[in-house]
N, C-alpha and C positions, 0 to 999 in steps of 0.2 A: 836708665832704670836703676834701681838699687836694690836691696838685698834684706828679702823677709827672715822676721825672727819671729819662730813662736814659741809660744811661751803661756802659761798658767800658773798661779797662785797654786791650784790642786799640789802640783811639783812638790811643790815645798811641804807639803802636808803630809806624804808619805813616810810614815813616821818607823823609823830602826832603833833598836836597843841602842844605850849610851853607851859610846867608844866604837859603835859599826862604822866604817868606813864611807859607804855610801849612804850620808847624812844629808839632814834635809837643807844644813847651810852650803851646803855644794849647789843651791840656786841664788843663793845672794853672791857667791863667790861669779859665777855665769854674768849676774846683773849688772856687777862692779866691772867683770870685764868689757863687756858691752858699753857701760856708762857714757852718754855723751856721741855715741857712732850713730850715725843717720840711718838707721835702721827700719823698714817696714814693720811695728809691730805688730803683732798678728795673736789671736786667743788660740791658741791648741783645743781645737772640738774634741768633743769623745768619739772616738771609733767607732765604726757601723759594727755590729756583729759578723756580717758578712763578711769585712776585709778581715777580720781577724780567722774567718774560714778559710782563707786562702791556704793559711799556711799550718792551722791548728784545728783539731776536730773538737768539733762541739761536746764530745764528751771531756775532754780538756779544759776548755772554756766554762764547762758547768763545774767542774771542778774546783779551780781557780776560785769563781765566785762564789761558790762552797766556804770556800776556805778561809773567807776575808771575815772577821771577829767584830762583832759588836763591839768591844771594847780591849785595851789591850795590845798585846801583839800575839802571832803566831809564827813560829818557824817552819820552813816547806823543808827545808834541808840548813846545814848546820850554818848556808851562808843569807840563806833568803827567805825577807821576812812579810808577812803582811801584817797590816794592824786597820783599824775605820780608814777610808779614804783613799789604799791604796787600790784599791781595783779600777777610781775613777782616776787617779795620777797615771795606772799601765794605757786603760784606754784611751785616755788622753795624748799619752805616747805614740800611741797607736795612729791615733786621727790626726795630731799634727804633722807627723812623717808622709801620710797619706794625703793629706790637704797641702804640706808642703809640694810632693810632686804635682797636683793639680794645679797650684798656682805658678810653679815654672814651666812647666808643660803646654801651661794657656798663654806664655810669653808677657803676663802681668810682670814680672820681676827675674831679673838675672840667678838669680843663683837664691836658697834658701839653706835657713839654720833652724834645726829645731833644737832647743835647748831642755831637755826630758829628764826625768827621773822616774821610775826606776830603769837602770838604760836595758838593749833588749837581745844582745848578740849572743850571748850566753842560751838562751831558752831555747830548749831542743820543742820535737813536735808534740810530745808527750809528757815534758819535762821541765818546770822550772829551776833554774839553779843558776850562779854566781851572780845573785843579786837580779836575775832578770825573769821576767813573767811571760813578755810576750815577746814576739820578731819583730821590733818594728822596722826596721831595714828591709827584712826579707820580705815581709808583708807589703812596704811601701814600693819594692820593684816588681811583687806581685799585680798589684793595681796598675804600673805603668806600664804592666806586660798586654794583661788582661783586658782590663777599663781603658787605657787608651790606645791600646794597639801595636806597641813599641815591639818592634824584635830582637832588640839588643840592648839589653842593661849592665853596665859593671859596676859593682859595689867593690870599695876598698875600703879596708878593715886596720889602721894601721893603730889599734889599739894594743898595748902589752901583752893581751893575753888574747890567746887564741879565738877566734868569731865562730867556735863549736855550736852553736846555735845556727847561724844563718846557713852555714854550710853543712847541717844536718837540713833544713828546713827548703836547701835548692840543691840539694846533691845530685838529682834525676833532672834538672830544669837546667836544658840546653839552651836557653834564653837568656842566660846568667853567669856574666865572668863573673866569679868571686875571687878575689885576691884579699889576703892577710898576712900581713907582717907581725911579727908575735918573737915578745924571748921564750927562748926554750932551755933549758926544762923550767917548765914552769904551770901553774895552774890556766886549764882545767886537763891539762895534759895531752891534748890534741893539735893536729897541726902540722905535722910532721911531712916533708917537701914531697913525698910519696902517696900523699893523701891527694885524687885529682879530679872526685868527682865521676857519675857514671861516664858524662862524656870528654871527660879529660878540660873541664871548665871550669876549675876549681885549680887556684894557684897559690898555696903556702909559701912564706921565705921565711922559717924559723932564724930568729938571730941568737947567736951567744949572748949569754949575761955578760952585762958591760960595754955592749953594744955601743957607741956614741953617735953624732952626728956623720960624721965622714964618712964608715962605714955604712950609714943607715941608706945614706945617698948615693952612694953604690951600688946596692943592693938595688933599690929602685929605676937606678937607671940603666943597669947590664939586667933586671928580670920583669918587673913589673910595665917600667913605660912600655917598652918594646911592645909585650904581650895586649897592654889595652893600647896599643896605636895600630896593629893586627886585629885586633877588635873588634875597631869601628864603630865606639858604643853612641847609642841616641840620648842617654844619657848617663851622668855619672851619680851611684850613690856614696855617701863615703859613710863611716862609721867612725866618729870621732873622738877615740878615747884618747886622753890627754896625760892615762899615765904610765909612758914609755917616759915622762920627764927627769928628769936627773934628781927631784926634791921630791919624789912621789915615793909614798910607802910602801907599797905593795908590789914592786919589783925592783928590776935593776937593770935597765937601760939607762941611756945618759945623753937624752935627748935632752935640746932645751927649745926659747922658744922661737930661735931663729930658723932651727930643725924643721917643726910646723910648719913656720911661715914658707920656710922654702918648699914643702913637699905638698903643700894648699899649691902655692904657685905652679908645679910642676903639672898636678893634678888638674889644674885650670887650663893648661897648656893644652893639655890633652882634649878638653872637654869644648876649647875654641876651635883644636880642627877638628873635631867630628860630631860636635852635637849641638852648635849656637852657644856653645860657654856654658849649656846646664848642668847645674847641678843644685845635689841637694844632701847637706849633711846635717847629720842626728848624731847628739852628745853619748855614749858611751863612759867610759871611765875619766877620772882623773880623780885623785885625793888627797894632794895638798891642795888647801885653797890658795895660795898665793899663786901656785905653780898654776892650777886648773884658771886662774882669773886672767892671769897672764898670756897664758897658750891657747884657751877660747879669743882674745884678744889680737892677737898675732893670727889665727886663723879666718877670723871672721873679713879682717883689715882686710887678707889677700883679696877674700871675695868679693869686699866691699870696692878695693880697686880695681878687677876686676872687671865690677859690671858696672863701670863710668864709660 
């Protein structure tokens, strides 16, 4: 088997003021990392409205689509923007995350990447902000709760900045390890190891700025594996932000892209003894391009080896 990527042209069309970070060439940068991997490609559908009820009430959603400007741009808050086109690149977001777990779930292909903009871990229930509209993580293990039946899903979150979103959006949902790794202090200022969820299924590891490799793997391996190998998840979601990297602007950890590669591989470990190897990760941060082209690259690799 190998390993679906999906992907839409919309992506790129979501369009941000000049010098926003999460820019529309952070999908050529995704493209270039991929370039040439024997990849499943696959169209990101738009989202049903329903999956996006899962986790968002439809007075939110009319919202949202409220908001989206004939022409132009619009700011929701001082970091999140819309302009034409971005409401079809969120639900787009939406429905590949969702159609990803449907096609690993069906045993069609090992493991899945959705490669999305605008990404979605940020977005509370009520709430857009740092740069995210909707959940599509928490939405997509909504569907593999609900739609196909699964009673154990773990999402890992090992993006620089806290997954305040996902973990507003399953705080009450016992069906759902959430784990994130995040520097702290840092934006959006959530996160904090004491934070666990109604039923204590919810696992923060804040890192100090400066963070590097060695430490990051420690971390992971004295709290996180342990926790999803007690688990026992049927599958694994991850939340794939790329900028804990060493050359990325917007924080300061000092991952690189050996880091990835190793904590994909870790995380595959986990996902071979208890769930047939599935998974399914959706793009989140990263914004250097060289760094984001690199670390999608070294990420994907794992699962592409993975699922030979």
């Amino acid at each position: 088997m190998t390993v679906a990527w999906f992907t839409h042209p919309a992506f790129a069309e979501h369009a941000t003021p000049e010098g926003h970070p999460e820019r529309p060439e952070r999908m050529a940068a995704v493209a270039a990392g991929l370039d040439g991997l024997p990849l499943d490609r696959r169209e990101a559908p738009v989202g049903d409205g329903d999956e996006v009820l899962r986790c968002h009430p439809q007075a939110y959603v009319d919202r949202i689509r409220a908001a989206e400007p004939a022409m132009g741009a619009v700011a929701l808050d001082p970091d999140t923007w819309m302009a034409p086109g971005s409401l079809e690149a969120a639900l787009r977001g939406v429905g590949g995350a969702c159609a990803a777990v449907d096609l690993v779930l069906s045993g069609e292909v090992a493991s899945a990447f959705v490669g999305c903009r605008p990404p979605g871990h940020h977005a509370e229930r009520e709430r857009p902000m740092g740069f995210c509209l909707f959940g599509n993580v928490a939405i997509a293990a909504k569907r593999a709760l609900d739609h196909h039946g699964l009673g154990r899903v773990a999402i890992v979150d090992f993006d620089v900045h806290h997954g305040n979103g996902t973990q507003d959006l399953l705080w009450d949902e016992d069906r759902v390890l959430f784990v994130s790794s995040h520097q702290m202090p840092l934006y959006p200022g959530t996160g904090a190891a004491d934070e666990n969820g109604a039923h204590g299924q919810i696992l923060n590891v804040p890192l100090r700025p400066g963070t590097g490799g060695p430490e990051m793997r420690e971390a992971y391996e004295a709290q996180v594996l342990p926790r999803l190998d007690a688990f026992r998840p049927e599958l694994i979601l991850i939340s794939a932000g790329f900028d804990a990297h060493a050359a990325d602007p917007l924080a300061g950890l000092n991952w690189r892209e050996s880091d990835f590669r190793w904590l994909t591989g870790r995380l595959c470990d986990v996902a071979a003894a208890h769930c047939g190897g599935r998974v399914v990760s959706t793009l989140e941060g990263g914004y250097d391009l060289a760094a984001l082209a690199a670390s999608v690259a070294a990420h994907v690799g794992v699962l592409l080896e993975r699922s030979a």
